[in-house]
C-alpha positions in Angstrom: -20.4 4.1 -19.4 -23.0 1.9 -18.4 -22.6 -1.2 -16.1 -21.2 -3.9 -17.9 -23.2 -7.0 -17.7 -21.5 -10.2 -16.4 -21.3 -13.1 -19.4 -23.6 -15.4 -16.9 -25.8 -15.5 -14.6 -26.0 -14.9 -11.3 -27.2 -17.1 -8.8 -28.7 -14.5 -6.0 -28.9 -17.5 -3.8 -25.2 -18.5 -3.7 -23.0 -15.8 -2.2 -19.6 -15.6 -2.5 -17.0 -16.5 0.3 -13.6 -15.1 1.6 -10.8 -17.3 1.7 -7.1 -17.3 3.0 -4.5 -18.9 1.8 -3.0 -21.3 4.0 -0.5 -24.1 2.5 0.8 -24.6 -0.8 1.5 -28.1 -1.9 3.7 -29.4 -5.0 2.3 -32.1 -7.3 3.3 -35.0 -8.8 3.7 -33.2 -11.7 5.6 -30.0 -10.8 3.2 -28.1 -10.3 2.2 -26.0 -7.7 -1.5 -26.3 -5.4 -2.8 -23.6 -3.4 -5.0 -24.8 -0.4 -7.4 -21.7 0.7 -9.4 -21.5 4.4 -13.1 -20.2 4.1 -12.9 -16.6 6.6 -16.5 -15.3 5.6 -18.5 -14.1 3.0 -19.1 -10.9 0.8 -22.4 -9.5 0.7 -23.6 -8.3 -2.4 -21.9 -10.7 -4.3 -23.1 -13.9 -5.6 -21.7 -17.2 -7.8 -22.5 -17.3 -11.5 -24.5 -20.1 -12.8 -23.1 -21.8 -16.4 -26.3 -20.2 -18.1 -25.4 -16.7 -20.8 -26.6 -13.6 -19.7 -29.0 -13.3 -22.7 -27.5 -10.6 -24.8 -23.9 -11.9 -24.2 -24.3 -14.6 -26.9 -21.8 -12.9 -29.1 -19.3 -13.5 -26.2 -19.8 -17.8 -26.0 -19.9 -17.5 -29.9 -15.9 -16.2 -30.1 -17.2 -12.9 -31.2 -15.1 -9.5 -29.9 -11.7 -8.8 -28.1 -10.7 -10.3 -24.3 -9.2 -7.6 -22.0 -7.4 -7.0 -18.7 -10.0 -5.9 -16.6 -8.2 -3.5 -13.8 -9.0 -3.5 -10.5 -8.8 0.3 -9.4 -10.9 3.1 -9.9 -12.5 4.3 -13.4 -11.5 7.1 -14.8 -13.6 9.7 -17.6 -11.5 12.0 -19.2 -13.9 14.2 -21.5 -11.1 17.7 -23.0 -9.5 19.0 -19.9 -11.8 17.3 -17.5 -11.5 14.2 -15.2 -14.6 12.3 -13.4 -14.4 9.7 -11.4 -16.7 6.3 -11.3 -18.9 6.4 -8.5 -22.1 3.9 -7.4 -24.9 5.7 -5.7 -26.2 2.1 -5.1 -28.9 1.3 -2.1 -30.6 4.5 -1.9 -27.3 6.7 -1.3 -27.9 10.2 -2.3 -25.1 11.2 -4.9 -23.1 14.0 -4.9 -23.4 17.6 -6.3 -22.1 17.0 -10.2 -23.5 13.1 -10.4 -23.6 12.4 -14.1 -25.6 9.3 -13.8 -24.7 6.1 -16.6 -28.1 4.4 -16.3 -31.2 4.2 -14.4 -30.7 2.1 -10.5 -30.6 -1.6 -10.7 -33.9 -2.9 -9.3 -32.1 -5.8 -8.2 -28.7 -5.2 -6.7 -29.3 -1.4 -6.1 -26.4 -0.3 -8.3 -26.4 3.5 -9.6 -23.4 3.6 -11.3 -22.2 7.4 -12.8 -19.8 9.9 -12.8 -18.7 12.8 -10.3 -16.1 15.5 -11.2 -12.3 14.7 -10.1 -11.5 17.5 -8.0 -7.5 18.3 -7.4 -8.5 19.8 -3.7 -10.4 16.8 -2.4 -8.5 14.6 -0.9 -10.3 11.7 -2.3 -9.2 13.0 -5.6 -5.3 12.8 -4.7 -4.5 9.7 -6.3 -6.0 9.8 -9.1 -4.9 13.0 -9.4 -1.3 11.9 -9.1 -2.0 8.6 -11.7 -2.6 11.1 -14.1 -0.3 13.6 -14.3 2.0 10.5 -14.5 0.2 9.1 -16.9 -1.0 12.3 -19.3 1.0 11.3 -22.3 -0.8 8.2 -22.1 -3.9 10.2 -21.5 -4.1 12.5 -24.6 -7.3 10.8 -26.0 -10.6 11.3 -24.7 -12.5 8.3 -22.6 -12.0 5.7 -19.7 -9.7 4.7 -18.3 -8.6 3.3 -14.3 -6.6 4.5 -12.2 -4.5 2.2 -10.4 -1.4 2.2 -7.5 -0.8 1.8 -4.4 -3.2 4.3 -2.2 -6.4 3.2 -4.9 -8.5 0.3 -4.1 -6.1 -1.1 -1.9 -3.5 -1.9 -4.6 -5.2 -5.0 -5.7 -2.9 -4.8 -8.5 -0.1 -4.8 -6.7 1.6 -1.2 -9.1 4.2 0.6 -7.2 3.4 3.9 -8.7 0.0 5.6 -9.6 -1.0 5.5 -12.8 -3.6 5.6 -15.5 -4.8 2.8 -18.1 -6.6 2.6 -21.2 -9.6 0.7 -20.9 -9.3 -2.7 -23.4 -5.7 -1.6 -24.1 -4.4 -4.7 -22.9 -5.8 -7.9 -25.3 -5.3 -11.0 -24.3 -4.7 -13.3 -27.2 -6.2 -16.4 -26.9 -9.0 -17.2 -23.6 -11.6 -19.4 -23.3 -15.2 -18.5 -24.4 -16.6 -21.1 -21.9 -17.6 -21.7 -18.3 -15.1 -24.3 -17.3 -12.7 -22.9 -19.7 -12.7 -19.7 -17.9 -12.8 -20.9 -14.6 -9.6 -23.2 -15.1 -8.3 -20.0 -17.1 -8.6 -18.2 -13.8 -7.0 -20.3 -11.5 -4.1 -21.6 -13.9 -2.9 -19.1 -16.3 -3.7 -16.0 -15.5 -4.0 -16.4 -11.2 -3.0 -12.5 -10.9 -5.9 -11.6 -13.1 -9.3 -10.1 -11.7 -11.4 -10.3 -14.9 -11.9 -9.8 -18.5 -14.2 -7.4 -20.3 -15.4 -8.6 -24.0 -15.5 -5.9 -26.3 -17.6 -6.3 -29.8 -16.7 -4.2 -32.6 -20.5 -2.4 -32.7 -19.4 -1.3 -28.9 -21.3 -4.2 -26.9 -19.6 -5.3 -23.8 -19.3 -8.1 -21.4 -17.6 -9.4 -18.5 -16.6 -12.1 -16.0 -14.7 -12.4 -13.0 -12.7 -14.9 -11.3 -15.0 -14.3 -8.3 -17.6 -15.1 -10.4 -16.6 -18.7 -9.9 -15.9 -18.5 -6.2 -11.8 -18.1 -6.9 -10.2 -15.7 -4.6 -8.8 -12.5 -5.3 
C-alpha cells in the first residue's frame, strides 16, 4: 500500500501548531465553543492550502466512498502472515524483511513499507493481541489498523486491542470541499482524525483534520 496522497496541498511553509484546550464556552445558541492555547508546533507537518492535489479531482467531483480513517498502526495480513506499517523516512536504514510500498519521498523523506509482525518482539505485542481478538474479523486478506490502548497512544480512545478493516466504516454523507470539511471536522465529527476517499478503480485520497490546523 502506497502513501495515500492528501486531497490538497500542502503549504511547506506553514507548519502546524499544538494546542491545549483550555475553557469551553456555551453559546447563545446551545451550543458548545472550545477555546484552545497554542503549546508549540509539529515538525514535519504543514497546513493544506484550498488548491486539489492534481490527481485527486475525482475526490472534489463527489466521485468514491468517505471513510474513518484510524489512528493506530496499519496492519497487512497476506494467508497466515501479519506485517506491520513502518516509515524508513529521513535516511533511517530499515529493518531485515522491509517490504518497501514505493520509492522515498524527495520531499518529506517518507519510505513507507512493510516489516514482518513478529509474536516475540515486544513491539509486536499489541498488535499481536488486536488480532487474535480480532481474527474472525480478520479472515480476509489485506489492511487493516490495529488500534487500543498500548498502540499509538490510544488516540482513539478503544479500551481493548483490536483490528479494523480498512474503509469498513462509510460515512454517509461529508463534504467534498475545503470549508466544508474543515467545518465537518470541528462540528460533526470532532472525534474523527481523517477520511480516506476510496474510488471504485482503487484510487485513494485523504485529508485530515490537522490538515486545517484543528487539533487532535
Amino acid at each position: 500500500m502506497k502513501k495515500i496522497p492528501s486531497l490538497f496541498v500542502r503549504d511547506y511553509e506553514r507548519i502546524i501548531t499544538d494546542y491545549e484546550p483550555h475553557s469551553v464556552h456555551t453559546m447563545d445558541d446551545g451550543s458548545v465553543s472550545m477555546a484552545y492555547t497554542i503549546t508549540g508546533s509539529q515538525k514535519g507537518r504543514f497546513l493544506a492550502t484550498k488548491e486539489v492535489t492534481p490527481g485527486c479531482e475525482w475526490v472534489v467531483a463527489g466521485e468514491g466512498k468517505a471513510t474513518r480513517k484510524w489512528d493506530g498502526t496499519a496492519v497487512l495480513k497476506e494467508g497466515a502472515e501479519l506485517f506491520r506499517r513502518y516509515d524508513a523516512k529521513h535516511g533511517k536504514t530499515p529493518p531485515d524483511g522491509f517490504r518497501p510500498c514505493q520509492d522515498p519521498d524527495p520531499i518529506t523523506g517518507h519510505w513507507p513499507g512493510w516489516v514482518p509482525v513478529d509474536p516475540h518482539n515486544p513491539a509486536d505485542k499489541y498488535i499481536c493481541e488486536a488480532f487474535g481478538i480480532s481474527q474472525s474479523d480478520c479472515i480476509m486478506d489485506g489492511t487493516y489498523e490495529a488500534i487500543g490502548p498500548k498502540i499509538n497512544g490510544n488516540r482513539e480512545k478503544g479500551n481493548h486491542h483490536r483490528m479494523v478493516r480498512h474503509g469498513s466504516h462509510v460515512f454517509p454523507e461529508v463534504p467534498r470541499d475545503y470549508d466544508g470539511l474543515k467545518r465537518w471536522f470541528e462540528e460533526v465529527n470532532a472525534n474523527c482524525e481523517g477520511i480516506v476517499f476510496h474510488h471504485p478503480d482503487g484510487r485513494m485520497c485523504k485529508v485530515k483534520r490537522s490538515d486545517f490546523g484543528l487539533p487532535w
